[in-house]
N, C-alpha and C positions, 0 to 999 in steps of 0.2 A: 442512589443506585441508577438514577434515569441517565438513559444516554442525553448527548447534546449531538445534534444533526439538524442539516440545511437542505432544501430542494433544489437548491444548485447543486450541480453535482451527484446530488444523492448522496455527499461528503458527511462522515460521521466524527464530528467535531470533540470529542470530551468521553471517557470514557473513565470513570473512578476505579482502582484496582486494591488490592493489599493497601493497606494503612490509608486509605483514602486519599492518596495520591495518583495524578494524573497518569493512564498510561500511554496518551499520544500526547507529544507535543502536538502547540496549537500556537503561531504568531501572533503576539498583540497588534501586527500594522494590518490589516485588513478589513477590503473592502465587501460590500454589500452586491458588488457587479462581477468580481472575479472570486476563483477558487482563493481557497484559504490555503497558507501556505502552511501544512501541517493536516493533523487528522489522518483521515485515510480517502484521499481521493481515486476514483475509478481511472482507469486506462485503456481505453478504446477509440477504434480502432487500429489505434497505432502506437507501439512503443516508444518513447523518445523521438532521436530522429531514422528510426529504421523505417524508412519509406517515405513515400512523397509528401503525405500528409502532417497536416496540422501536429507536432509537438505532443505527445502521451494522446491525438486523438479530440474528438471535440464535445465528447459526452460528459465533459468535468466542468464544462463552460453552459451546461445548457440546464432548466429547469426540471427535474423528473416531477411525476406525481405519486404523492404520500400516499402509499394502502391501508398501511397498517399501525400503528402507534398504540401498543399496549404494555401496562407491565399488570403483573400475575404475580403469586405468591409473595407481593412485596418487596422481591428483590429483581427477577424476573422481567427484561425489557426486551420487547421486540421489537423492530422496525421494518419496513420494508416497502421501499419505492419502487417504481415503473417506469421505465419511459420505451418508447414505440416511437420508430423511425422508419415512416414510407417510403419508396423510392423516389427521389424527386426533392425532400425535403432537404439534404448535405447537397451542395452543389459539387464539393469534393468527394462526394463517397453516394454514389447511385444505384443502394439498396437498400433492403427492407431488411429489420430485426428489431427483435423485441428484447429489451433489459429488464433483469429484476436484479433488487441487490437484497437482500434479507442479511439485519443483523439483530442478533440475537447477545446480551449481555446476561452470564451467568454467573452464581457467586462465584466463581473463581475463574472464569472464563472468558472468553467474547468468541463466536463466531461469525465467521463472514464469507454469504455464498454470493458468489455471482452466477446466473443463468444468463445463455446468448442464447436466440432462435432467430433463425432464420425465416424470416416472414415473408419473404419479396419471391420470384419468380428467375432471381438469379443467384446462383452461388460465390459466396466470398470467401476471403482468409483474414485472417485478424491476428495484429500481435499485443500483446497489454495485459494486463492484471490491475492487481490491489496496492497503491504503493505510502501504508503504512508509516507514518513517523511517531517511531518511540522514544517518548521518553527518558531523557537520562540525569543523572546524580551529576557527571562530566564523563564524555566523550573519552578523556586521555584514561581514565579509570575503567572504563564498563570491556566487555569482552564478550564474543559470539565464538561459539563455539560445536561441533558436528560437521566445519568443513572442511577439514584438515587431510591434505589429498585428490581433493575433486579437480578437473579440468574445469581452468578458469581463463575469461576473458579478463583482461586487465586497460582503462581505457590510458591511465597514466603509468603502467610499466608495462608496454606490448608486449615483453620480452617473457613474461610471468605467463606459462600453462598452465603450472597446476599450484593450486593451493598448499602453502608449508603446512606441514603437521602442528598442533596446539590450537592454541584460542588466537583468532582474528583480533588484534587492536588497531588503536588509531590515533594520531599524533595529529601534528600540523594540518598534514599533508591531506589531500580531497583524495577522496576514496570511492572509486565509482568498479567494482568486480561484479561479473557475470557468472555465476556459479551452473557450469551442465550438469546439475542434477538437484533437487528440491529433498530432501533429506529432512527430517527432524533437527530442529538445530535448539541451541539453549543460547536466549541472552542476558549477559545480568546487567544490571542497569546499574547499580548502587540504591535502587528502589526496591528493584522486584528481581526474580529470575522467572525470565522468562521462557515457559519453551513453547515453539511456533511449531506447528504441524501444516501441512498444507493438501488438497488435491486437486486435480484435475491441472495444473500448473504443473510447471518440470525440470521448473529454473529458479536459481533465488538470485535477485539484482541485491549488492548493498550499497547504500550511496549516503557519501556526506558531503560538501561541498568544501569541507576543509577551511581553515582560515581566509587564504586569498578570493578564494571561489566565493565565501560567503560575500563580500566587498561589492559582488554583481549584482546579489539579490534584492530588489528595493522594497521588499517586504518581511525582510530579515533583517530584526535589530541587530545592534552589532555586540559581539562574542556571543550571540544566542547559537551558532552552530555547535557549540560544543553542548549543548542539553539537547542532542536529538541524532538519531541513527533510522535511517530508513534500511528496513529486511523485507524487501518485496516479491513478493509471491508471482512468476509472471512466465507466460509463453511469449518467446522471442527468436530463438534459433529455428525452432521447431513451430511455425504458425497453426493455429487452428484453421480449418481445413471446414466449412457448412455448407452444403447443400439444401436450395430451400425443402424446408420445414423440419431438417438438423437442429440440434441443439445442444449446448454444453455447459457444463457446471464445473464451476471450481470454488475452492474454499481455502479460509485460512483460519485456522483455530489457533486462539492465545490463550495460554493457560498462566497464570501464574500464583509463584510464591512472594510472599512479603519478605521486601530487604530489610537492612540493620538501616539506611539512608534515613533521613529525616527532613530532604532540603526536598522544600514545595515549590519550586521554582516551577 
């Protein structure tokens, strides 16, 4: 029942769900000096490429410190890291704030909070979240479902506003949508069905790199794209907004049921 997690990052590596199959995917090609491609790595302070800065942000490349590491009632795991960032220490990013990440694994559950404060003497805005890869049976099979309708960003069909009605799938094709609003959504993997709840986020990213896309990744074996969907809980349109000694919380709860799937991949 014990998590697997690293201090790089503050990355929560391995998470056992229904039938004791994995609920993040995790790559086999990784290193000991970069994130892992997979798990759930942090995103701060900066979303992808929205903004000047360093790519999802430089807090998934750097060591937190372990607080907590306990499990309880025998199923029961908590974790939770630290890290503290003075003004002066990012040469790209010249303030102060403190991170926690608190994750908690329950018999049918996982949550996962992230705290921002503003520690420094100057006020920031920040875009980023949690960005989650689940798990799947195959990619062309599974299906997300709750967003049918929503205004959406689309980064490979500009022309796409709003989400068609029914369950989300996914083919070949790399799938990278912005979803303007953070709703309860349900995914089934051919494992588990999942349903993601989220707060203090406002947005859901879902991203898969697709066939060709996967070809760039040199940390991604090849056809492992289709066993993994990232549903990212994340403020991006709408930046968080701290003034020092502000602070913010956000969360992503996973609940899930056991599928009929049986492949442990």
């Amino acid at each position: 029942m014990r998590m697997k997690h690293r201090a790089l990052g503050a990355q929560v590596l391995h998470v056992a769900a229904g039938n004791g199959l994995p609920l993040l995917y995790r790559s086999p090609l990784q290193s000991p000096t970069k994130p892992v491609r997979g798990g759930v790595p942090v995103l701060f302070p900066q979303f992808a490429e929205v903004g000047p800065l360093t790519k999802h942000g430089f807090v998934r490349n750097v060591g937190w410190r372990l607080l907590r590491d306990r499990v309880s009632l025998g199923w029961c795991h908590q974790v939770q890291y630290a890290l503290d960032v003075a003004p002066g220490d990012v040469a790209e990013w010249p303030h102060g704030a403190s991170l926690r990440l608190h994750a908690v694994r329950k018999r049918n559950a996982l949550l996962l909070t992230l705290r921002v404060r503003n520690t420094g003497t100057t006020a920031f805005s920040w875009t980023g979240g949690l960005h989650p890869y689940f798990a799947l049976a195959s990619l062309k099979r599974s299906r997300l479902t709750g967003l049918g309708g929503l205004a959406v960003a689309d980064r490979y069909t500009p022309a796409l506003r709003r989400q068609p009605l029914g369950p989300l799938r996914w083919s070949t094709a790399p799938c990278e949508r912005l979803f303007d609003a953070c709703p309860t959504v349900t995914l089934h993997t051919g494992r588990h069905r999942l349903t993601l709840g989220a707060t203090g986020f406002d947005q859901w990213m879902v991203w898969n790199p697709g066939k060709a896309g996967a070809q760039d990744l040199a940390d991604l074996p090849a056809g492992h794209w289709q066993h993994f969907v990232c549903v990212e809980p994340v403020r991006v349109a709408r930046p968080v907004h701290l003034a020092p000694g502000e602070s913010f919380d956000g969360s992503l709860r996973v609940a899930w049921r056991a599928g009929s799937g049986n492949n442990r991949y």
